[in-house]
N, C-alpha and C positions, 0 to 999 in steps of 0.2 A: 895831398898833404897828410904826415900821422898824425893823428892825436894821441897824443903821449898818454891816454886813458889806457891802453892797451895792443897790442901787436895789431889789430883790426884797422885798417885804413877807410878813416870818413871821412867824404870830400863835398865841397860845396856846390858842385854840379850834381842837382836833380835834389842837393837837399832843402826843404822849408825852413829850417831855423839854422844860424849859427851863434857859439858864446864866444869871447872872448875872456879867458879868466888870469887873474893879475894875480902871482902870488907876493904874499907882503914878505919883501926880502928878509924880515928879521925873525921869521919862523921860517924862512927857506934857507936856511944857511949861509944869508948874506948874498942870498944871488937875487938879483933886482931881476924876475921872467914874467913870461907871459905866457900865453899858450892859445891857438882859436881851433876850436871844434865845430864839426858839424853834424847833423842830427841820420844823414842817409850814409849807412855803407859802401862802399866801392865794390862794385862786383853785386849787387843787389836794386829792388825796388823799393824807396820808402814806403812804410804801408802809409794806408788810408787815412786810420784815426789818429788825423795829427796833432789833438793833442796829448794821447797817449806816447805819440814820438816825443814829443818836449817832454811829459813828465819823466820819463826815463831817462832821457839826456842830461836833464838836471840833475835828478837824482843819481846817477852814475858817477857823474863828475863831481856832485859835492860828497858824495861817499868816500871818493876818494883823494879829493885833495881839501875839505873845507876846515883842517887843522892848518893849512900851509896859506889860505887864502886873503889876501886884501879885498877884492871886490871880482865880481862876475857879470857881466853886462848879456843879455839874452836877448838876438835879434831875430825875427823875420823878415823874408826875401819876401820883396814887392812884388815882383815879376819872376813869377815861376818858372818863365819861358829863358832868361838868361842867366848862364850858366856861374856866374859872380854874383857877391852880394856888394861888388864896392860899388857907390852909388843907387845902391838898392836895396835898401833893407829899413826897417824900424824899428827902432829901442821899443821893446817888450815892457821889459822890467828889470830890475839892477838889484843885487842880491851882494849883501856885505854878512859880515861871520855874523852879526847881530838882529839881522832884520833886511824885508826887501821894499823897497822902493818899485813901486807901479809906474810908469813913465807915460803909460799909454793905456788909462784906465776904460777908456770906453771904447777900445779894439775888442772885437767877437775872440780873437784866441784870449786875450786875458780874462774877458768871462768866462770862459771855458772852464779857465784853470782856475777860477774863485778857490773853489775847495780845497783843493791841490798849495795854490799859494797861501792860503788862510793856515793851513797847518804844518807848512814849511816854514811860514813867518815864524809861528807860534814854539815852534822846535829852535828855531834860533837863538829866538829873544831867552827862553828858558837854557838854553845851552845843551841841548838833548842831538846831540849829533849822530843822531842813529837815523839820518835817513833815507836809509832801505825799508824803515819800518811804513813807510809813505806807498812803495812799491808791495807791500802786502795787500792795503788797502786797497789797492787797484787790481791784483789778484782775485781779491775776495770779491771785488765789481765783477770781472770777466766771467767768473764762476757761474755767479749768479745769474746774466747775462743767459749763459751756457743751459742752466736749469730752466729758463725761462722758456730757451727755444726747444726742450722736451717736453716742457709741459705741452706750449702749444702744438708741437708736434704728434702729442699721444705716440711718444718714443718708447714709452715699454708695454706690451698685451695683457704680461699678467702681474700680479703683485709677487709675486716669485722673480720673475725678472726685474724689477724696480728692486726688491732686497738684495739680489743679488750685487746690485750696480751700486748702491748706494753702502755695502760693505766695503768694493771694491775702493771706493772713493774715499773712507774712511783710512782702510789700509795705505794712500797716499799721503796722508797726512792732512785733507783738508779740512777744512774746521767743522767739526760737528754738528755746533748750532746751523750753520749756512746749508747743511746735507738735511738735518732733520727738517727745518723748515721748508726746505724742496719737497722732500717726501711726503709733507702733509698736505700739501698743496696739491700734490699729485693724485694723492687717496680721495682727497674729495672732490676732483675732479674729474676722474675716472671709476675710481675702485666704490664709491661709496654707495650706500645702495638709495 
């Protein structure tokens, strides 16, 4: 099946989650539609950290349709092993242009996503529909993440190769504070006398 998010075809064989999303036909130009997505691509593996899959699915799709939207409904597949979610799946959580509804407050993916739905709530209810700015914040996780597993690695010998790599990473745009505070971390864990 396409998801009319884009020319990429995702299908619900092999994926963890699907939405269903209902746009409110009087900001769709009078068309009463729907649309169901799912979270793995066709022609690929879902990755692992699934719930970095859902935070992007979400965010993708309300980036780009939550001007046209009535409600979103966000399910997970019970049984990973078959390749449908009809009779197999559970309401997540239910997402209107104003705020989301929790369905299934004491499932492990919805703790997951505390953070994640605390401040996509929060972006609703204020009207702040910028969110991709959600997906930065998960960026800025991964990074970190990333610096973490240098530090413990003792990934660079000298403090000439740590400047050098930590300019390199500035010239990509990543955020400064996030690079400087690696770098100190790194100095006094290696470099420091």
């Amino acid at each position: 099946m396409k998801n009319q998010f884009s020319d990429r075809i995702f299908v619900p064989s092999g994926s963890t989650f699907m939405h269903e999303f209902y746009f409110d036909p009087l900001k769709n130009e009078g068309k009463d539609a729907n649309m169901n997505g799912y979270s793995r691509r066709d022609g690929s593996i879902e990755p692992m950290d699934k719930t970095g899959v859902l935070r992007n699915m979400v965010a993708r799709i309300l980036d780009r349709y939550l001007p046209k939207m009535a409600v979103m409904e966000v399910y997970q597949k019970n049984d990973l092993s078959q390749g449908t979610f009809e009779n197999n799946r559970t309401l997540l959580f239910t997402i209107y242009p104003t705020g989301i509804q929790l369905n299934c407050t004491g499932h492990k993916t919805v703790g997951e996503l505390k953070e994640f739905l605390d401040k996509l709530n929060h972006k609703l209810k204020t009207g702040d529909h910028n969110i991709l700015d959600l997906m930065e914040s998960l960026k800025r996780r991964k990074r970190a993440k990333i610096y973490q597993s240098y530090i413990f690695s003792n990934s660079f010998k000298t403090l000439d190769e740590l400047e050098r790599h930590c300019q390199a990473e500035k010239l990509q745009g990543i955020d400064a504070s996030l690079i400087e505070e690696f770098k100190s971390h790194y100095i006094k864990m290696y470099f420091a006398a």
